[in-house]
N, CA, C and O atoms as a GROMACS GRO file, in nm:
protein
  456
    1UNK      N    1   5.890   7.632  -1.882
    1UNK     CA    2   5.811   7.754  -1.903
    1UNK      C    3   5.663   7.719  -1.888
    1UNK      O    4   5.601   7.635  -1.953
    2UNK      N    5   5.625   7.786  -1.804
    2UNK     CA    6   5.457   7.760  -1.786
    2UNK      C    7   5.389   7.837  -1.896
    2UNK      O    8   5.427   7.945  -1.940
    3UNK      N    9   5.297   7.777  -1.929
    3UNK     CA   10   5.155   7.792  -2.034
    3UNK      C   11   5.101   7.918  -2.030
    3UNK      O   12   5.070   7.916  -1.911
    4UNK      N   13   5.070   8.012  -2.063
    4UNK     CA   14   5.020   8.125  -2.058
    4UNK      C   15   4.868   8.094  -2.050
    4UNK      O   16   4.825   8.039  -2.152
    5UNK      N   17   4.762   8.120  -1.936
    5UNK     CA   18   4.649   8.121  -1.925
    5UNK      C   19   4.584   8.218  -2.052
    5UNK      O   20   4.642   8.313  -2.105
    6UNK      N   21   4.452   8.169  -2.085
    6UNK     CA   22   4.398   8.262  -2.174
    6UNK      C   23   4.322   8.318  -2.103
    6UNK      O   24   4.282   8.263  -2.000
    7UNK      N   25   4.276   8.458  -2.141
    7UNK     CA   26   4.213   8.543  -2.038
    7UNK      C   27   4.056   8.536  -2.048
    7UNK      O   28   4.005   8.526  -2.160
    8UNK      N   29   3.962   8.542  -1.909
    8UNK     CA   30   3.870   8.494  -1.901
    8UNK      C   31   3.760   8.624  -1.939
    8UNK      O   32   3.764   8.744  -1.914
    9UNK      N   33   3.694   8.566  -1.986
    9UNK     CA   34   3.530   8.701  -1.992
    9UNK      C   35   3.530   8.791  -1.888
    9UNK      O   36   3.527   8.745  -1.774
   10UNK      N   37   3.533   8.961  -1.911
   10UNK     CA   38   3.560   9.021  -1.830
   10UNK      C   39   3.686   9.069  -1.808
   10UNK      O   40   3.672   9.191  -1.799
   11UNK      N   41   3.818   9.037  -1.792
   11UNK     CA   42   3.936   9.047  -1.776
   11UNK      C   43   4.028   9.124  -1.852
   11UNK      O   44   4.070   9.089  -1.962
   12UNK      N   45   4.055   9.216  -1.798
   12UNK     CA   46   4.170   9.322  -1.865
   12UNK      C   47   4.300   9.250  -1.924
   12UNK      O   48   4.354   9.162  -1.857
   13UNK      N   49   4.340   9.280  -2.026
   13UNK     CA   50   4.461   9.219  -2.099
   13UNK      C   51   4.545   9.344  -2.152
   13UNK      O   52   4.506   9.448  -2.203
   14UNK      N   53   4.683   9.295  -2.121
   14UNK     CA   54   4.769   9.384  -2.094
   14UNK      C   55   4.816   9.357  -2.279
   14UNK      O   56   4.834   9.247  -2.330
   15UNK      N   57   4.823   9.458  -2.333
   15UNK     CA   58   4.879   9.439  -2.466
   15UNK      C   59   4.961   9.508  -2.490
   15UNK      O   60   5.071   9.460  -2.519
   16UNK      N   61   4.945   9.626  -2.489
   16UNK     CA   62   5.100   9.689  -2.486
   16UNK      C   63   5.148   9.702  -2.352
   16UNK      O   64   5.087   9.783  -2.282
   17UNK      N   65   5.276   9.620  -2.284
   17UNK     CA   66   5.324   9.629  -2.161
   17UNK      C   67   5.393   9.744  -2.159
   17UNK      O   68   5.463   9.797  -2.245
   18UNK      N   69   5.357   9.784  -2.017
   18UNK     CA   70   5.422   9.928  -1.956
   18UNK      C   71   5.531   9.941  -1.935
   18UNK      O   72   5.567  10.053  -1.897
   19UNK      N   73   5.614   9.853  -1.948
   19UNK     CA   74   5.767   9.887  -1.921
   19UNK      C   75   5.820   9.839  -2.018
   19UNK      O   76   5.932   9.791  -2.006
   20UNK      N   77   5.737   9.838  -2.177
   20UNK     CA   78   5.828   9.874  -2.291
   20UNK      C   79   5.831   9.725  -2.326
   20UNK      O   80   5.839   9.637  -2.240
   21UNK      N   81   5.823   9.698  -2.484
   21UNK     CA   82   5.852   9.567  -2.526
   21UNK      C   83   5.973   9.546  -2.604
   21UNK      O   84   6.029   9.635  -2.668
   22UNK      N   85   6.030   9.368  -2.590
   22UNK     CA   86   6.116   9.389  -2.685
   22UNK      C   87   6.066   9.318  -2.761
   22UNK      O   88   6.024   9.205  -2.735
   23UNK      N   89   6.060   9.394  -2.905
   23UNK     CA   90   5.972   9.363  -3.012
   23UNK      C   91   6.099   9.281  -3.111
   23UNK      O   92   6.073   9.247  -3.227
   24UNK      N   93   6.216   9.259  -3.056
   24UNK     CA   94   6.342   9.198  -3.158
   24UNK      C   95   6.326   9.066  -3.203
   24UNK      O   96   6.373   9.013  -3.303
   25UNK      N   97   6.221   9.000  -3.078
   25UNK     CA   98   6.228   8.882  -3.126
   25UNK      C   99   6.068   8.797  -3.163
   25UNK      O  100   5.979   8.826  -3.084
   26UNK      N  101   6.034   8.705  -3.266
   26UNK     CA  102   5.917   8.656  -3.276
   26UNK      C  103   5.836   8.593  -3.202
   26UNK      O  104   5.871   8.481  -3.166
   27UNK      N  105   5.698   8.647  -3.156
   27UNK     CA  106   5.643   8.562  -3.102
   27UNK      C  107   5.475   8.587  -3.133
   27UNK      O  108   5.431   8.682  -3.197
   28UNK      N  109   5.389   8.475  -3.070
   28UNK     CA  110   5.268   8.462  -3.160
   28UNK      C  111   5.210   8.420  -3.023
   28UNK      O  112   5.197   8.300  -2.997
   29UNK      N  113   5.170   8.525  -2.927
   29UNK     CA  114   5.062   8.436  -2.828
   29UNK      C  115   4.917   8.468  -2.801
   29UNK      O  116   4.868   8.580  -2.791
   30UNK      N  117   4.882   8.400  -2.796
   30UNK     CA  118   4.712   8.369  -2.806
   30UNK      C  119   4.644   8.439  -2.695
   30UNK      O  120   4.588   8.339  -2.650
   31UNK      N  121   4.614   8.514  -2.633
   31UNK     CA  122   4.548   8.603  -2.546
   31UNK      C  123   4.419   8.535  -2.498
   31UNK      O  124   4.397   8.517  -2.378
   32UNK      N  125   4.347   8.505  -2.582
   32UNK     CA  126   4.212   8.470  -2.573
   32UNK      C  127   4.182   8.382  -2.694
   32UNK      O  128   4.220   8.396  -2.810
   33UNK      N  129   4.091   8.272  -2.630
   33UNK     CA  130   4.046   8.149  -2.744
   33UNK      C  131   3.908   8.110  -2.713
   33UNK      O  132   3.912   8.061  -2.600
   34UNK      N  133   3.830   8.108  -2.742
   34UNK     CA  134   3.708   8.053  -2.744
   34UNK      C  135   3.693   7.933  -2.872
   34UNK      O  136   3.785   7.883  -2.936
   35UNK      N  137   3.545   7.905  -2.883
   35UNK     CA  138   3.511   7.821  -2.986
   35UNK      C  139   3.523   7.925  -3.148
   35UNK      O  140   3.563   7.903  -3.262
   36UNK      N  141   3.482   8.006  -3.098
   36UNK     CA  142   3.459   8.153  -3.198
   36UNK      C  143   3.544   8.232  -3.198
   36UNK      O  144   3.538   8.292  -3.305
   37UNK      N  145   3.609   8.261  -3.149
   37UNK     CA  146   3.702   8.380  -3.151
   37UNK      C  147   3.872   8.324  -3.052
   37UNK      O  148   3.895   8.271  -2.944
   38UNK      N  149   3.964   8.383  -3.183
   38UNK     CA  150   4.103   8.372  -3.095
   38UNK      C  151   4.144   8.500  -3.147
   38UNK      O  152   4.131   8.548  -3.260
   39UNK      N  153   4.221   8.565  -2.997
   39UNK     CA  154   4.297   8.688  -3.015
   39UNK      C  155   4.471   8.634  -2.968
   39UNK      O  156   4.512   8.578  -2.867
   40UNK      N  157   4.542   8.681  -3.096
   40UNK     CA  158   4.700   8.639  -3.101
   40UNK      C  159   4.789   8.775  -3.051
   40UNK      O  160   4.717   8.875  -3.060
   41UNK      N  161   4.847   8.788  -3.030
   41UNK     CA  162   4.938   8.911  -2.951
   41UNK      C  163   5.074   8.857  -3.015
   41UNK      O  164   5.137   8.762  -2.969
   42UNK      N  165   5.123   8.952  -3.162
   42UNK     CA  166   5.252   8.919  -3.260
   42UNK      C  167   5.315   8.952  -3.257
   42UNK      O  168   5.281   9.070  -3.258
   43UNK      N  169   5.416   8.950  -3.252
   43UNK     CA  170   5.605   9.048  -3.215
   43UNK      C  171   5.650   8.984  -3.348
   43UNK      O  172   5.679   8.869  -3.379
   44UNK      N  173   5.645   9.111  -3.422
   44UNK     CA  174   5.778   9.046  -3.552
   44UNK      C  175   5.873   9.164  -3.570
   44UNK      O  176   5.846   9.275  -3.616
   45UNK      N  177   5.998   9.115  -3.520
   45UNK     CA  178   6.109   9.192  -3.555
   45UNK      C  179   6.103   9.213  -3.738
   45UNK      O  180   6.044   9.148  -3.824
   46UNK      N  181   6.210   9.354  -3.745
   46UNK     CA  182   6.208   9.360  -3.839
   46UNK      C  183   6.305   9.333  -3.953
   46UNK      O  184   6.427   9.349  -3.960
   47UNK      N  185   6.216   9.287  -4.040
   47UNK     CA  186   6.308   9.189  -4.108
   47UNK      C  187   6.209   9.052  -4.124
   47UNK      O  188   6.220   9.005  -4.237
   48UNK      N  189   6.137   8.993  -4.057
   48UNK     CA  190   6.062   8.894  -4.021
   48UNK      C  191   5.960   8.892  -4.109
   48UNK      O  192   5.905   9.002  -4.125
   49UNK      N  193   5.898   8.762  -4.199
   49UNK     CA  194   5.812   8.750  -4.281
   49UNK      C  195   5.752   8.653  -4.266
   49UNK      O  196   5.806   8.552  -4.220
   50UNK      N  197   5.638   8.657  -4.296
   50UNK     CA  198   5.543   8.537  -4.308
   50UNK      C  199   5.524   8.514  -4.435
   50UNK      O  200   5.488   8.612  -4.500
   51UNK      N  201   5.543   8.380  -4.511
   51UNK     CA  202   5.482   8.376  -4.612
   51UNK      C  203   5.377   8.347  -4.653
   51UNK      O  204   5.310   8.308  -4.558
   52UNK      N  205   5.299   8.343  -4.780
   52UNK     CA  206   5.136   8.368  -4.809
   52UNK      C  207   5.097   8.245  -4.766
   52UNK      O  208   5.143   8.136  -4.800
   53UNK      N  209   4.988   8.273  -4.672
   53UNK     CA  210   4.893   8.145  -4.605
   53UNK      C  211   4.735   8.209  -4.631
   53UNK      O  212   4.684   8.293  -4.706
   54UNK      N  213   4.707   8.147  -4.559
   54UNK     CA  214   4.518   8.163  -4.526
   54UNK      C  215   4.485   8.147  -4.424
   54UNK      O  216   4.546   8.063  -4.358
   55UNK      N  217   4.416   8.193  -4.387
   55UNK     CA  218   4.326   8.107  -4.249
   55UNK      C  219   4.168   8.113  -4.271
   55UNK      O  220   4.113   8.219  -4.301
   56UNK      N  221   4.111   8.017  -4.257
   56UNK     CA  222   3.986   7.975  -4.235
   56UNK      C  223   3.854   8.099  -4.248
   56UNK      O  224   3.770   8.129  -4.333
   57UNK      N  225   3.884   8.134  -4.148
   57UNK     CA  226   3.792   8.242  -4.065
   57UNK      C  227   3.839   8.342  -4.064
   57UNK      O  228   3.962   8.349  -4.054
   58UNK      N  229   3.754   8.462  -4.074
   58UNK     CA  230   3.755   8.604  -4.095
   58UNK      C  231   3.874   8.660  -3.980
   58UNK      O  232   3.867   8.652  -3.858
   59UNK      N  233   3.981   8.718  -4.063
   59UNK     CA  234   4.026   8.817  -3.946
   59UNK      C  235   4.079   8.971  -3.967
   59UNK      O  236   4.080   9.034  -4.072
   60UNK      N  237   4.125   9.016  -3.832
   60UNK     CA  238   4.164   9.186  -3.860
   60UNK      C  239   4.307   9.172  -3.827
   60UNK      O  240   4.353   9.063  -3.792
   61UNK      N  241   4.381   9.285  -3.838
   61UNK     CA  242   4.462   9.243  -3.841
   61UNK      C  243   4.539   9.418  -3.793
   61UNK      O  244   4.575   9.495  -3.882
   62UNK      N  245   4.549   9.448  -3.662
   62UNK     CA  246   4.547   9.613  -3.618
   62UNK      C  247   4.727   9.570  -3.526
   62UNK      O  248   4.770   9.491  -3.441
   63UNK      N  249   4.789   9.707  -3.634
   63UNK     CA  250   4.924   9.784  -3.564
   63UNK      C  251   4.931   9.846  -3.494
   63UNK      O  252   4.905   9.965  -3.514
   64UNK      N  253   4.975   9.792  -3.360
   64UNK     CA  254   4.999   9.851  -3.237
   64UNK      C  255   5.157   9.991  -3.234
   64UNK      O  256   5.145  10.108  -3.198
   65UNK      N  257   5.277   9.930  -3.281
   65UNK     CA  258   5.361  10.006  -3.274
   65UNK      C  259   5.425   9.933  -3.463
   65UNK      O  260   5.406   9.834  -3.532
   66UNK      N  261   5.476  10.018  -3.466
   66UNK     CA  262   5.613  10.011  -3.601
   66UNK      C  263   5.509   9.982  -3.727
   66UNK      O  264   5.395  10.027  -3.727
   67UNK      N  265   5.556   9.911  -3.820
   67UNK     CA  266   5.536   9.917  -3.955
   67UNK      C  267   5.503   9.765  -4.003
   67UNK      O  268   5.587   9.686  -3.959
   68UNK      N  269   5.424   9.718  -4.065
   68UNK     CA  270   5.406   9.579  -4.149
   68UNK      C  271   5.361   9.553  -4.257
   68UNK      O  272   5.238   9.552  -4.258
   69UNK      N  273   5.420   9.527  -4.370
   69UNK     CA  274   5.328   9.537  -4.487
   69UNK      C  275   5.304   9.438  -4.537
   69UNK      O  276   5.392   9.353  -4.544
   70UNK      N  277   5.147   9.408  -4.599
   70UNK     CA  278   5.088   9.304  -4.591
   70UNK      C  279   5.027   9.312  -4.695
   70UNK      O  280   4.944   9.401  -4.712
   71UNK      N  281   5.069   9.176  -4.832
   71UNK     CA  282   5.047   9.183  -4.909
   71UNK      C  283   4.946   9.096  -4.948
   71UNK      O  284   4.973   8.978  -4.928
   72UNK      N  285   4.810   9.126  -5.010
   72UNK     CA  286   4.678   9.051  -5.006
   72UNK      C  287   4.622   9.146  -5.154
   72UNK      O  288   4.641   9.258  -5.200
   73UNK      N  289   4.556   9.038  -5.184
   73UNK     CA  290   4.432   9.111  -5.351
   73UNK      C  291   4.504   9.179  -5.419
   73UNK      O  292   4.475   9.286  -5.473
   74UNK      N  293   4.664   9.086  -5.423
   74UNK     CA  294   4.739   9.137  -5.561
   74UNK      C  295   4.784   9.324  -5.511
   74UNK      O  296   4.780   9.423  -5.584
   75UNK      N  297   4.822   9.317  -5.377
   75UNK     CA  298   4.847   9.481  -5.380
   75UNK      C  299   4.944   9.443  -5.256
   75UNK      O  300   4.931   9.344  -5.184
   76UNK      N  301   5.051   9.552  -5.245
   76UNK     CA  302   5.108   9.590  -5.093
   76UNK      C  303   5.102   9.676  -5.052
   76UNK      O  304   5.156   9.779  -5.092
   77UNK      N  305   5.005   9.656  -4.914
   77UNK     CA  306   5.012   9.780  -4.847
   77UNK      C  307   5.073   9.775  -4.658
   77UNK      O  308   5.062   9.690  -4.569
   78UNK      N  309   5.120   9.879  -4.664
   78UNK     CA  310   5.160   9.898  -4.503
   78UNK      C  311   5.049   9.924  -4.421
   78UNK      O  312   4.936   9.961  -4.452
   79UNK      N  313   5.102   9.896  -4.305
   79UNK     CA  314   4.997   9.926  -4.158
   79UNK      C  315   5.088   9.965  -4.050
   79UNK      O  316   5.179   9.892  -4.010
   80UNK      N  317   5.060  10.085  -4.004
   80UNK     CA  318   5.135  10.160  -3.910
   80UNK      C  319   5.038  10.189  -3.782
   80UNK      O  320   4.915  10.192  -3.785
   81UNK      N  321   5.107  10.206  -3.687
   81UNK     CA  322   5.063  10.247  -3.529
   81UNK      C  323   4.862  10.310  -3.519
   81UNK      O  324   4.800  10.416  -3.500
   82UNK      N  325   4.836  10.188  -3.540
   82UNK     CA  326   4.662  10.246  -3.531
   82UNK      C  327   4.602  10.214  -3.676
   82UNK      O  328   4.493  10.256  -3.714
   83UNK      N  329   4.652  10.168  -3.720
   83UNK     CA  330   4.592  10.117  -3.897
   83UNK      C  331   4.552   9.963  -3.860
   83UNK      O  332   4.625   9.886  -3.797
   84UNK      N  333   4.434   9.934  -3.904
   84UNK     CA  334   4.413   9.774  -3.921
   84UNK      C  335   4.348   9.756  -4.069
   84UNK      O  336   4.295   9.842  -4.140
   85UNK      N  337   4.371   9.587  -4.097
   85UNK     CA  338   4.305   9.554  -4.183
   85UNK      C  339   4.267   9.441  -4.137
   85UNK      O  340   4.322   9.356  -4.066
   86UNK      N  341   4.099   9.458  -4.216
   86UNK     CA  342   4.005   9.351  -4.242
   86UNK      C  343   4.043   9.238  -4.346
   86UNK      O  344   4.064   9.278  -4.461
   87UNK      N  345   4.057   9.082  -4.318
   87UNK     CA  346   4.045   9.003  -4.483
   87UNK      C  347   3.948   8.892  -4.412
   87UNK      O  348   3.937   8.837  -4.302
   88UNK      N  349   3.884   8.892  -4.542
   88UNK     CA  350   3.756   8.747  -4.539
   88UNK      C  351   3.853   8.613  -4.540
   88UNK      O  352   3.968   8.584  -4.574
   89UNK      N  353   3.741   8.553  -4.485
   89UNK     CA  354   3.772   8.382  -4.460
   89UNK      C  355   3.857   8.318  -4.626
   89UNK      O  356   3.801   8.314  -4.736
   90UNK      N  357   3.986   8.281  -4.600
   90UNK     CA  358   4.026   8.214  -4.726
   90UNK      C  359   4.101   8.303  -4.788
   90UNK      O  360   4.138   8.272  -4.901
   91UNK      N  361   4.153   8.470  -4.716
   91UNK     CA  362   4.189   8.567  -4.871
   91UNK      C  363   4.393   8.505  -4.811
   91UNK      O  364   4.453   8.508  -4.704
   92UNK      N  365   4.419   8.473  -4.908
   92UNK     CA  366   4.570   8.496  -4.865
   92UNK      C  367   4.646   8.617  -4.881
   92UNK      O  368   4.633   8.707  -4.963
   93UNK      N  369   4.740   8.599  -4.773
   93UNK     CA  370   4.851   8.676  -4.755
   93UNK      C  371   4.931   8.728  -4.701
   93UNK      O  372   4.890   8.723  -4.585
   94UNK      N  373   5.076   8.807  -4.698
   94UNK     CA  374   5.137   8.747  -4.666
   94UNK      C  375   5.199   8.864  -4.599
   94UNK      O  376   5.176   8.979  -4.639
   95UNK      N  377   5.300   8.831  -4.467
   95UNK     CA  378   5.317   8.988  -4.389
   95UNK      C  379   5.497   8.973  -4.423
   95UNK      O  380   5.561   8.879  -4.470
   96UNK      N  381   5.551   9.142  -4.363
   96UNK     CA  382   5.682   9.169  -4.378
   96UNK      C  383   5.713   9.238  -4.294
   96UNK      O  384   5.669   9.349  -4.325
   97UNK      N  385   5.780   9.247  -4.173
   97UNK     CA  386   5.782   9.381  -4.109
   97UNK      C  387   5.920   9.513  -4.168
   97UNK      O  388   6.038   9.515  -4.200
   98UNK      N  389   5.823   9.590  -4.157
   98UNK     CA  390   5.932   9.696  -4.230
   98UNK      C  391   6.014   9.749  -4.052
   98UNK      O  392   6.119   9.811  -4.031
   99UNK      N  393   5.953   9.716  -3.994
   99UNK     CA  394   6.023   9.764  -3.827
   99UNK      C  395   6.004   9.640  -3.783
   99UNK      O  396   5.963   9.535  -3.832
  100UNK      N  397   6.059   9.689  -3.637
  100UNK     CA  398   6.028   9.586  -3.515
  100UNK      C  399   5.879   9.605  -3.497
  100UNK      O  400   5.862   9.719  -3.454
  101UNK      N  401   5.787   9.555  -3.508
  101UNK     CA  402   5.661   9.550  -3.488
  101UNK      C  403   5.542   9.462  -3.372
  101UNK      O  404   5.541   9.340  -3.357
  102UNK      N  405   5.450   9.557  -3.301
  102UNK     CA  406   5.364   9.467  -3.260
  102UNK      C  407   5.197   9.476  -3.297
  102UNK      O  408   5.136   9.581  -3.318
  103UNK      N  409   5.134   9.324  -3.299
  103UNK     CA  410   5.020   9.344  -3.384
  103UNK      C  411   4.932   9.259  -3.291
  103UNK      O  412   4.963   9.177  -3.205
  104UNK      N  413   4.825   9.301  -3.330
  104UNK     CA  414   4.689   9.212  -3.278
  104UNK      C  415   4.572   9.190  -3.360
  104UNK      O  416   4.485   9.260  -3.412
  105UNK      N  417   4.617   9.002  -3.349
  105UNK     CA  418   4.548   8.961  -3.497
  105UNK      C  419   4.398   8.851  -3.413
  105UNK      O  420   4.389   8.774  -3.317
  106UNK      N  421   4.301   8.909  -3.525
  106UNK     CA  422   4.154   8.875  -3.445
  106UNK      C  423   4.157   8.767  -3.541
  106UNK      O  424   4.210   8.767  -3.652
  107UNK      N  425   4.079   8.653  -3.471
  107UNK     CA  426   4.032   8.564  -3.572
  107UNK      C  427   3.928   8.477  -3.575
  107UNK      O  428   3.930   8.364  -3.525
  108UNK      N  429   3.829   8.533  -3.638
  108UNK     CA  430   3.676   8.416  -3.618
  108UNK      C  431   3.675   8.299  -3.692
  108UNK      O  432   3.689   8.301  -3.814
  109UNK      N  433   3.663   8.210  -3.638
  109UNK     CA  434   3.675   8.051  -3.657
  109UNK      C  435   3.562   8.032  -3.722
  109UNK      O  436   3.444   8.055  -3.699
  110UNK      N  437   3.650   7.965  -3.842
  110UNK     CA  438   3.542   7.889  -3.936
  110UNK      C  439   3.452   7.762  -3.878
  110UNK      O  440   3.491   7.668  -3.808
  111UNK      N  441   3.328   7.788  -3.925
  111UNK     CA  442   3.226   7.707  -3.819
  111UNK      C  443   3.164   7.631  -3.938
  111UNK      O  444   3.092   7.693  -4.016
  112UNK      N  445   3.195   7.472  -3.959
  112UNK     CA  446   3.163   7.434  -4.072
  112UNK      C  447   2.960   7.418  -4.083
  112UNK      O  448   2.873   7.366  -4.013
  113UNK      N  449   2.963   7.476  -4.179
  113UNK     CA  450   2.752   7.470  -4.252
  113UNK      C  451   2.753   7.554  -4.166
  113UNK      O  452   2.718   7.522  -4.052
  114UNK      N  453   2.804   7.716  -4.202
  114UNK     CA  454   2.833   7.822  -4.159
  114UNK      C  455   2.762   7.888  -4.319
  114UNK      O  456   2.761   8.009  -4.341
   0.00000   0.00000   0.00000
């Protein structure tokens, strides 16, 4: 299987594909990476969980199709088709998909004596 190029400055990226996704099975690919910024493109069937992590650097975290609920600051809340959430550098937590779901998760890289 060849490497998926990351897409260059300028360049249209196909995120929701036109002839329909299958969202049944997990996957986590990276669209775009810089020093500063990585954009992930997430397929979590439903049923599929992540458990509570962190990451570094600030990210969003926007529902493309179905349902995910994402539990952070001691609360659960869902995110449906056009809902995103914001969490600061360090907040944990942790996702569930209530559907077959697809997401697009932003993430600014912690830049140390930042």
């Amino acid at each position: 299987m060849m490497a998926l190029e990351h897409a260059r400055s300028g360049q249209v990226i196909e995120v929701l594909r036109r002839d329909g996704d299958d969202l049944s099975q997990f996957s986590a690919i990276a669209l775009a990476r810089t020093d500063e910024l990585e954009l992930i493109r997430m397929c979590m069937p439903k049923g599929k969980t992540m458990p509570e992590h962190h990451v570094l650097g600030e990210i969003t975290l926007l529902c493309l199709q179905g349902q995910v609920a994402v539990d952070t600051h001691g609360k659960e809340q869902v995110l449906g088709p056009g809902q995103m959430l914001y969490l600061h550098g360090g907040q944990a937590h942790a996702l569930a998909a209530r559907e077959d779901s697809l997401l697009l998760l932003t993430i600014l890289m912690h830049k140390a004596g930042r």
